[in-house]
N, C-alpha and C positions, 0 to 999 in steps of 0.2 A: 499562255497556259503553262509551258515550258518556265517561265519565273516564277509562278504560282507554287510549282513541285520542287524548284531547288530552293525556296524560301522554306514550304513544311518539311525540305530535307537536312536545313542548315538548324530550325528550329528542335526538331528532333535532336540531330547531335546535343547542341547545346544543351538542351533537355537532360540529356544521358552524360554530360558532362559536370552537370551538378550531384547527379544522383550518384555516381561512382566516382569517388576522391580515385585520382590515379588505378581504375580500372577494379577497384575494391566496394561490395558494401559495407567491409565491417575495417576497424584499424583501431590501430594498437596508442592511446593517449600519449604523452610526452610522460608521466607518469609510471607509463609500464606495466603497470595491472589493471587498468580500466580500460576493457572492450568496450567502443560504441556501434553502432550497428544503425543504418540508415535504407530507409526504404526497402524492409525487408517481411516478408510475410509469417514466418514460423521461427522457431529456435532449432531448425535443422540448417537453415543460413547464417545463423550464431557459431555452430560449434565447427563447422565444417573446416576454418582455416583459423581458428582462434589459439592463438600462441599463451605456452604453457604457463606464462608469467601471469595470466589475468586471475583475478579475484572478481574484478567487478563489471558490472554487463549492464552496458544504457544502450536501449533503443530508442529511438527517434522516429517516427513516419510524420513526413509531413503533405505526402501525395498520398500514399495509400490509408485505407482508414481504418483497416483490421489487422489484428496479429494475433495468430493461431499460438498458444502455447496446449500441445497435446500430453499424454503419459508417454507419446511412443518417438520423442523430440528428448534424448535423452545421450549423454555421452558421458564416459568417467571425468569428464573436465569438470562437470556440474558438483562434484563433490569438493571442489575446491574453492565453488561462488560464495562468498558472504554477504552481497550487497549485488538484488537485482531492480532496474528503475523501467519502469514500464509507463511513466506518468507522460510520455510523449510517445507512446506507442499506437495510438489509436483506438478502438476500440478491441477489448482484450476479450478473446475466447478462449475458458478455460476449462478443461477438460480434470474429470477424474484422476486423482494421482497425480497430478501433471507439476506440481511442484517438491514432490519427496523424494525425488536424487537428488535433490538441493540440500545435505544435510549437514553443510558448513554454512548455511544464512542464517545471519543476523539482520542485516536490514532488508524490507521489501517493501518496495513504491507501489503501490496502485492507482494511485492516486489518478482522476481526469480518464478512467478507462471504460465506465459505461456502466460497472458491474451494478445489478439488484437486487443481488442475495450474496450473501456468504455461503461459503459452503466446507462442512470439515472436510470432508474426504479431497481436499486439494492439500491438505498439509498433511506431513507425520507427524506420531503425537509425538514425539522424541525431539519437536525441530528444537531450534535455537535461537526462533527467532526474537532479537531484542526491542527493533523500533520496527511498527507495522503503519503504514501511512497507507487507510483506503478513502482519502477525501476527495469530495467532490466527484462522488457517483451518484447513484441511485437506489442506493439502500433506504427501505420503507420500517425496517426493523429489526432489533438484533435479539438473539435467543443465545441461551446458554450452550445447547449444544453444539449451534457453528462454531462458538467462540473459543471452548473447549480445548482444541489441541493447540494453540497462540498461549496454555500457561505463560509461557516465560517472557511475556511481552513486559518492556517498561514501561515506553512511550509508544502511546495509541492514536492516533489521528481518524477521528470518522467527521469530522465537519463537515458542511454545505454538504450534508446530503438530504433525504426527506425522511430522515428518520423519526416514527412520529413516537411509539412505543420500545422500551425496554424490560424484554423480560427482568424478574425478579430475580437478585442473583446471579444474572447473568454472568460477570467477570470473579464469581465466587473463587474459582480455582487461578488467577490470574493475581497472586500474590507477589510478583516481583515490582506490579503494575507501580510507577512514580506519577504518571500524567496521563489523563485523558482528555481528549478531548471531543468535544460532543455541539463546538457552538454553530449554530446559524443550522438547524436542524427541524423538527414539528413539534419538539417534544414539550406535551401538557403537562406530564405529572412526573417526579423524578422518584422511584421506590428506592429499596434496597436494593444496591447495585453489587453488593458482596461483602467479605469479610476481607479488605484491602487495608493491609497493614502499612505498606509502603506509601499510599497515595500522600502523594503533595501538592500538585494541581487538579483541579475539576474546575473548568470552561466550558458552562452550558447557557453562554452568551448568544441572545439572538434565537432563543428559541420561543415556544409561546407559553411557560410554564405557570401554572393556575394552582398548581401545589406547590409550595415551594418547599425545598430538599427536607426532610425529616430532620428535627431540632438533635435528633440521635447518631445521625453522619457525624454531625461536629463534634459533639462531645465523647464519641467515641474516637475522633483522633487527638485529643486534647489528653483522653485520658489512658488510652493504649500507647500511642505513640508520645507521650507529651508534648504533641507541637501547640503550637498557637492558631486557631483559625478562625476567620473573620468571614462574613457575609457580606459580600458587598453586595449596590443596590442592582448591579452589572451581570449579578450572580454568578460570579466570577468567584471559583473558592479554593482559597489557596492555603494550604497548610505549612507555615516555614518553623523550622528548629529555634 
């Protein structure tokens, strides 16, 4: 019996010797401004010892399966993050407000975290954000109003989710928008997705679409923007100079 307990007591250490690199959950990359953060519950174990050089913040859980980000998980460091990655964080609970002391991001990973709605009241409308990557969740549809405060998104990632409908318009106010992407999705019918001047890519590969994009997407980048764009059979559309 007595081998039994110094085995589940040796296997514990070990346990707790992978999870704390030298007695740490969080450390500072060879780089210098990327914080990672390993097996850690909330963003009150992020900021608690994160040294002032960081810009950028990756978690990882690969034992635990939730990660709390709340409104009230907040420090003045967070006005300095431009790039937070949550795509190996587990499953992401996102609270109210809970990302608008973030008001130096540009990039945010969602990606792989569970969510099945958007929601605006998790951003300020004022953010910055440039690339928004929420793939491979569980989004069933997207509306103008979540989309709304992401204006200044370039590049959009919503693939491999079950997105079946798009509102009309939706990305109306999302003028800086270069690329979206939309493939391996549910989507049947593709309307008017906005007044996007900038777009160059549209990838709405792998979806089930029965309409195919309105003959007036194209020609209004051909003739606003003067690109060239082509229909592939892939539906895959790409607008280049």
């Amino acid at each position: 019996m007595s081998n039994i307990v110094m085995i589940i007591k040796l296997l514990i250490i070990f346990y707790l010797k992978i999870i704390f690199i030298n007695g740490e959950k969080c450390f500072l990359r060879e780089n210098n401004y990327q914080w990672q953060c390993n097996e850690i519950v909330d963003m009150n174990d992020v900021f608690t010892v994160m040294k002032s050089s960081v810009t950028e913040i990756i978690i990882e859980n690969y034992k635990i399966n939730k990660f709390y980000l709340n409104e009230f998980s907040t420090s003045n460091l967070s006005r300095q993050i431009t790039s937070l990655d949550y795509a190996a964080a587990g499953i992401l609970i996102i609270s109210i407000n809970s990302l608008k002391p973030f008001t130096s991001l540009t990039n945010l990973n969602l990606s792989s975290v569970a969510i099945n709605q958007l929601q605006s009241n998790w951003f300020n409308e004022n953010n910055n954000i440039d690339v928004f990557d929420i793939s491979r969740n569980k989004l069933i549809s997207l509306d103008r109003n979540s989309l709304m405060p992401l204006k200044n998104v370039r590049v959009a990632n919503f693939s491999h989710n079950f997105i079946a409908t798009i509102e009309k318009n939706s990305f109306n106010e999302w003028q800086n928008l270069q690329e979206l992407l939309l493939q391996n999705n549910y989507i049947e019918a593709l309307h008017d997705l906005g007044f996007l001047r900038q777009l160059k890519i549209l990838n709405v590969e792998g979806n089930f679409l029965r309409k195919v994009i309105p003959l007036f997407f194209i020609i209004y980048h051909k003739i606003i923007n003067d690109n060239y764009c082509r229909l592939k059979q892939t539906l895959l559309v790409r607008c280049v100079n």
